[in-house]
BADREN-434752 format. One line per field, with one value per residue (C-alpha): residue number from 1; residue in one letter; chain; x, y, z. Coordinates in nm, 4 decimals, decimal comma. Layout:
BEGIN
num <- c(NUM:...)
residuo <- c(a:...)
cadena <- c(A:...)
X <- c(X:...)
Y <- c(Y:...)
Z <- c(Z:...)
END
This chain:
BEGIN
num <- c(1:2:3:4:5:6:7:8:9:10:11:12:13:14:15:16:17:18:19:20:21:22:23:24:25:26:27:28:29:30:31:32:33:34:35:36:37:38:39:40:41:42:43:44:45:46:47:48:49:50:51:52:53:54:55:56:57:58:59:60:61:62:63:64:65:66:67:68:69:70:71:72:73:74:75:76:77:78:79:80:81:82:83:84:85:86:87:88:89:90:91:92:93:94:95:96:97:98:99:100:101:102:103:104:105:106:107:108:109:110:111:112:113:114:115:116:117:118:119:120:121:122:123:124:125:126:127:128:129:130:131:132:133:134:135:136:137:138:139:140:141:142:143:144:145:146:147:148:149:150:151:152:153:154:155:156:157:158:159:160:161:162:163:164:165:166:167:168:169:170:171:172:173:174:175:176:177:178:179:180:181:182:183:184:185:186:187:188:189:190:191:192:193:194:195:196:197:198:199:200:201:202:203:204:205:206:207:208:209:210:211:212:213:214:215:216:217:218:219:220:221:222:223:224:225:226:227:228:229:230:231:232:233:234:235:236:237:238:239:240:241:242:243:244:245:246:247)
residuo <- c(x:x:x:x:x:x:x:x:x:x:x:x:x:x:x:x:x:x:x:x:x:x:x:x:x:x:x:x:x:x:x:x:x:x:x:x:x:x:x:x:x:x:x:x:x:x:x:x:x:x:x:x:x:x:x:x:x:x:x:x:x:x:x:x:x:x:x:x:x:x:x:x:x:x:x:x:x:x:x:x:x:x:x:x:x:x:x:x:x:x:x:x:x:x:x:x:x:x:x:x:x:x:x:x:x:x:x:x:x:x:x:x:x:x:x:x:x:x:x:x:x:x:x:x:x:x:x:x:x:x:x:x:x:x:x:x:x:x:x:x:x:x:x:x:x:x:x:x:x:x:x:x:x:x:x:x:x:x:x:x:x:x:x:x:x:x:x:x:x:x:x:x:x:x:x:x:x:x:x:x:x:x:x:x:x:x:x:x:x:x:x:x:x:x:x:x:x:x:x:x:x:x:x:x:x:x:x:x:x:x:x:x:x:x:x:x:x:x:x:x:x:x:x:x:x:x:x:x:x:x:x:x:x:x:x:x:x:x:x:x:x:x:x:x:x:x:x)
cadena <- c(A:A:A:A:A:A:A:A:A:A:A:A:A:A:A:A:A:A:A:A:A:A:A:A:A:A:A:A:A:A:A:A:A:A:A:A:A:A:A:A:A:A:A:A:A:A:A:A:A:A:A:A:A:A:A:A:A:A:A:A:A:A:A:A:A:A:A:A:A:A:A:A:A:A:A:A:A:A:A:A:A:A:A:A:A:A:A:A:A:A:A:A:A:A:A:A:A:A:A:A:A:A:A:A:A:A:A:A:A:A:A:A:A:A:A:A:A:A:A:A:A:A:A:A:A:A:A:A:A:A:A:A:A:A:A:A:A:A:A:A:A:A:A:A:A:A:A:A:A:A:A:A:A:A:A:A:A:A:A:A:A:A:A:A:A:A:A:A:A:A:A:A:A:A:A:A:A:A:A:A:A:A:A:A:A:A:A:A:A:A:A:A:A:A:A:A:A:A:A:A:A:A:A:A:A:A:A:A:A:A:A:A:A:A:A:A:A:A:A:A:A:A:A:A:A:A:A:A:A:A:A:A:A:A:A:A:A:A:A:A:A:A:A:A:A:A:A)
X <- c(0,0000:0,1615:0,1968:0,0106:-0,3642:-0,4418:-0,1945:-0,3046:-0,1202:-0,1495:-0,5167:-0,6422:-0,9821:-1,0691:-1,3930:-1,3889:-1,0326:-0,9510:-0,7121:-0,9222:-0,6074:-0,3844:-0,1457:-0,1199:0,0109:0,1102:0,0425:-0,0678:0,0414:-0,1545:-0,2315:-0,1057:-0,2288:-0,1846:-0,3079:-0,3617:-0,2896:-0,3103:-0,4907:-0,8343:-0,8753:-0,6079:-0,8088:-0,8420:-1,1771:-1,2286:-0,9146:-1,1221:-1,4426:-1,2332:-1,1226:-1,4577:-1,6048:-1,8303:-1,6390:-1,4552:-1,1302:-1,0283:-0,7041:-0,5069:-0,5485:-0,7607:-0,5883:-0,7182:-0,5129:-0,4378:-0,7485:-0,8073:-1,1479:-1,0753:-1,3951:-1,5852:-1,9416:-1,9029:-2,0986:-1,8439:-1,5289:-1,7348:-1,8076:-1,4264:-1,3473:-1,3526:-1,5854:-1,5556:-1,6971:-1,7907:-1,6774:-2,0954:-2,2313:-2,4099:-2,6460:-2,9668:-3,0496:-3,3820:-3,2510:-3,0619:-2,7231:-2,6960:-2,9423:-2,7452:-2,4613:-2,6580:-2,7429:-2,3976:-2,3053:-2,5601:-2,2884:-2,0977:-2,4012:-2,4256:-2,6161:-2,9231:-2,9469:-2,8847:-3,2609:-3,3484:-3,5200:-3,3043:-3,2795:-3,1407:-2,8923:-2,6146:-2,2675:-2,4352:-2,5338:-2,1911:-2,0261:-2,3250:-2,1851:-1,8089:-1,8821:-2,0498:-1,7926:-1,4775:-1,6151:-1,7620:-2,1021:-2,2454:-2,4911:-2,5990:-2,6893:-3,0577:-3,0395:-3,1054:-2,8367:-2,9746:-2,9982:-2,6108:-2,3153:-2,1187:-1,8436:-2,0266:-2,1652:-1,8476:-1,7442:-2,0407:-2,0134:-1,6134:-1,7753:-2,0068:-1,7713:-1,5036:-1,8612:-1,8488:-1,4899:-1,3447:-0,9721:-0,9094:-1,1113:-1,1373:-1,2401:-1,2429:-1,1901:-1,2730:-1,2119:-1,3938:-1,5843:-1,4500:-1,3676:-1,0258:-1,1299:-1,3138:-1,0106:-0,7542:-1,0205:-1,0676:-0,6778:-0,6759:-0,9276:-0,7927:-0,4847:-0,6184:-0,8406:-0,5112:-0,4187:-0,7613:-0,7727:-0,5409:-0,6647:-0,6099:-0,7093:-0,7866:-0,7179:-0,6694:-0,5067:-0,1307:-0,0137:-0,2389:-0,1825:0,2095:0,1665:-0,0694:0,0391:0,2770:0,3121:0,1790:0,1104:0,0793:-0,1353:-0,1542:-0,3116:-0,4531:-0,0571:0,0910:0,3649:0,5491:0,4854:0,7144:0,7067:0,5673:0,9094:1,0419:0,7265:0,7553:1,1096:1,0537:1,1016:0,8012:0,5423:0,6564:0,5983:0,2831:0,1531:0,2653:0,3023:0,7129:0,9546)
Y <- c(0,0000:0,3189:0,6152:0,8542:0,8135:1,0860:1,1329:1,4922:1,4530:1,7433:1,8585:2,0884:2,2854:2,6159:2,8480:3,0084:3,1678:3,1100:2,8187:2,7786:2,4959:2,4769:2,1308:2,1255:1,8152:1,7308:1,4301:1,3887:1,0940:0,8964:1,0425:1,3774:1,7617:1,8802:2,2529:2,4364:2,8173:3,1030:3,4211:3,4650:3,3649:3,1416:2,8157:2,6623:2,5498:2,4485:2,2188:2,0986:2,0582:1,8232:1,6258:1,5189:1,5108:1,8293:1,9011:1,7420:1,8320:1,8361:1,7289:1,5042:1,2210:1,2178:0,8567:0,7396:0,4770:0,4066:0,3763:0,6400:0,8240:1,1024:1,2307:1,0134:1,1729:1,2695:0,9581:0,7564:0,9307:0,9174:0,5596:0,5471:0,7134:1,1005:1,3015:1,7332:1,9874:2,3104:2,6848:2,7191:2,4556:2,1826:2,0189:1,9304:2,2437:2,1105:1,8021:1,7152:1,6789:1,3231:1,2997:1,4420:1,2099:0,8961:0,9831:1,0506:0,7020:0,4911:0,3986:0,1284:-0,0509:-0,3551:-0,3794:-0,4385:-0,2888:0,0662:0,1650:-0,0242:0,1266:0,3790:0,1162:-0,1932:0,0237:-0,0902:0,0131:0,3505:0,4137:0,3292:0,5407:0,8592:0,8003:0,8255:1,1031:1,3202:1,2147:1,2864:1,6305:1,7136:1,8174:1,5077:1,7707:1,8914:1,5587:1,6655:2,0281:2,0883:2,2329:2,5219:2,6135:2,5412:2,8673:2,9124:2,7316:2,4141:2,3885:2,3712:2,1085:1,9043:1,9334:1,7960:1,4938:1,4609:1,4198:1,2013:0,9904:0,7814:0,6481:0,8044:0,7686:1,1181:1,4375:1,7282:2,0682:2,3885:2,6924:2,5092:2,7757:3,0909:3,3386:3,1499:3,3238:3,2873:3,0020:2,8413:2,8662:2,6731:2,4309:2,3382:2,3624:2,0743:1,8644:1,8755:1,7673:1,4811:1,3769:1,2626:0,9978:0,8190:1,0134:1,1720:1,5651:1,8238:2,1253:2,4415:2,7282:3,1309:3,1810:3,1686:3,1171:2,8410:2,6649:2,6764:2,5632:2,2650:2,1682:1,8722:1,9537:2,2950:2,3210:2,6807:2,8156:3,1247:3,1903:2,8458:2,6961:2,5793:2,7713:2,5827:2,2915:2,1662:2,1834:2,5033:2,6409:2,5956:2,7116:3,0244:3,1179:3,0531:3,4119:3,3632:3,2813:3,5304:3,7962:3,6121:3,5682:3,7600:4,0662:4,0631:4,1813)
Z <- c(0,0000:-0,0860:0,1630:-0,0619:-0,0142:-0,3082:-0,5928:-0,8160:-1,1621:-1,3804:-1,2700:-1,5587:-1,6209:-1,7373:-1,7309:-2,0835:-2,1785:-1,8195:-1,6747:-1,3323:-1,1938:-1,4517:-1,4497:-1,0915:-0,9249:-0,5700:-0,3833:0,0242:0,2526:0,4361:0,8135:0,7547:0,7076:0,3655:0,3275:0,0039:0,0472:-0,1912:-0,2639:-0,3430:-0,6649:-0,6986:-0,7535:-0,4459:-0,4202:-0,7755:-0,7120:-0,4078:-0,6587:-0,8722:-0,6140:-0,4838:-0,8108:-0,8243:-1,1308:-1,3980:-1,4858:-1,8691:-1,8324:-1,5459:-1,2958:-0,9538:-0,7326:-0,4080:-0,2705:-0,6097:-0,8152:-1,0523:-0,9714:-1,2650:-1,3684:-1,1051:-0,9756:-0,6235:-0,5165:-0,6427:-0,4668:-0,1368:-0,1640:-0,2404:0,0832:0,0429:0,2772:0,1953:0,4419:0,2516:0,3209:0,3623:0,6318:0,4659:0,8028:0,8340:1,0647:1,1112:1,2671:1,5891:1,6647:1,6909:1,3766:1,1459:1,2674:1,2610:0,9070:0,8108:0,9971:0,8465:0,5632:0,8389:0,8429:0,5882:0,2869:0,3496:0,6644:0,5833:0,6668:0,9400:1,2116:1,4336:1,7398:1,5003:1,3396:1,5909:1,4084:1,2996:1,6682:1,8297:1,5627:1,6783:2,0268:1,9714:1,7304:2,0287:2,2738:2,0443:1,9504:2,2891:2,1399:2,3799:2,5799:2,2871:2,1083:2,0790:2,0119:1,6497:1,4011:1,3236:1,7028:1,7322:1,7870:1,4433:1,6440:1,7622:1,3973:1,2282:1,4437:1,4196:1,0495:1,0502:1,2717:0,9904:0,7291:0,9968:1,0842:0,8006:0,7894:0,5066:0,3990:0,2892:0,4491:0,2964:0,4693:0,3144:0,5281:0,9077:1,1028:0,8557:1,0904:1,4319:1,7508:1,8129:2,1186:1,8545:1,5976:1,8559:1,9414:1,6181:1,5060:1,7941:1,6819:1,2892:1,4414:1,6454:1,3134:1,1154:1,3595:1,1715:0,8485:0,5489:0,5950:0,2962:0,4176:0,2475:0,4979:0,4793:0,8632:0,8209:1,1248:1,1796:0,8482:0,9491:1,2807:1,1814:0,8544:0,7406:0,4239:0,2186:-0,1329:-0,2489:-0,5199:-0,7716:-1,0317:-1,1031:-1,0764:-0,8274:-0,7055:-0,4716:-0,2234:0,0946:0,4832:0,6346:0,7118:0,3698:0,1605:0,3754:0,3103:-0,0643:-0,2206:-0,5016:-0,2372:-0,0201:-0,3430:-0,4403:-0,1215:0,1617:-0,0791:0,0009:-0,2937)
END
């Protein structure tokens, strides 16, 4: 089994005359943080769209764990082991806590026994439990969604994706709109999540990206500019002109 759990060879797509992500390739190992940075505009979340199969690329290769998912409908990469959080919460607001992670867990359960009724659904339930212990949203299990802080919804929604088992998770801007409590709370958990699960993280707080990150592929323009440890993607000259805005 390799150690890269997704493998990005020359990604391609463009919106008109524009190149969107333009060749970009970079790979991210099994049970670490990989973070893409760059400027608004730079391509981020379309590369992120690609991925999980919300849009296909014209050009390139998409591998998990070494099958290639290129072009796959999102279904299809989930099933293969991708879960995404989005920069805009997708709950069920008008359902509880543990709800919306029973739902999310009711993949573990066999064939067959996917829609049971709530009580017989045994893995689905065990996996609800751990979920609300892990993420500390236990006293909350029957408050709905909607009713949750910005904070506690965020993390409900990374539980979400972590609540089916997935081999690579992606989330896309955790931490947008936090307090800064609810920031190193959440910088905590991300960190905690690889033990389980390959994380590629999109992410616009510096200091937070080089404090948690492994490994940090940088983006501009639709290219990618550079990729490496935090330490050495911030001393490289071209990100710190692209990025930080240093000449």
């Amino acid at each position: 089994m390799s150690n890269h759990v997704l493998d990005i060879r020359d990604l391609g797509i463009a919106f008109g005359g524009l190149k969107a992500v333009d060749q970009v390739s970079f790979k991210a190992e099994r049970n670490r943080i990989t973070t893409v940075i760059g400027p608004n505009g730079a391509g981020k979340s379309t590369l992120f769209n690609l991925i999980s199969g919300a849009l296909k690329p014209r050009s390139g290769q998409i591998l998990i764990d070494g099958v290639d998912l290129t072009g796959a409908s999102p279904a299809r990469t989930k099933a293969a082991g991708l879960s995404r959080s989005f920069q805009i919460t997708n709950l069920f607001f008008e359902l509880t806590v543990a709800e919306n992670l029973r739902m999310a867990a009711q993949v573990l359960e066999p064939v067959g026994r996917a829609f049971l009724p709530i009580g017989r659904s045994t893995r689905a339930l065990a996996k609800t439990a751990e979920m609300l212990e892990r993420f500390q949203l236990g006293h909350k299990r029957d408050e709905l969604a909607g009713n949750l802080s910005h904070g506690d919804q965020r993390r409900l929604e990374i539980a979400v994706c972590l609540a089916s088992e997935p081999k690579i998770l992606l989330l896309d801007e955790p931490t947008q709109g936090m307090s800064h409590s609810d920031t190193a709370d959440t910088a905590k958990l991300v960190r905690a999540l690889s033990r389980d699960v390959s994380v590629l993280l999109i992410e616009h707080d510096i200091g937070l990206v080089m404090d948690l990150s492994d490994h940090v592929v940088v983006m501009h323009q639709g290219r990618k500019l550079a990729e490496g440890p935090p330490a050495v993607v911030r001393a490289d000259p071209a990100v710190q002109a692209a990025y930080f805005g240093h000449h």
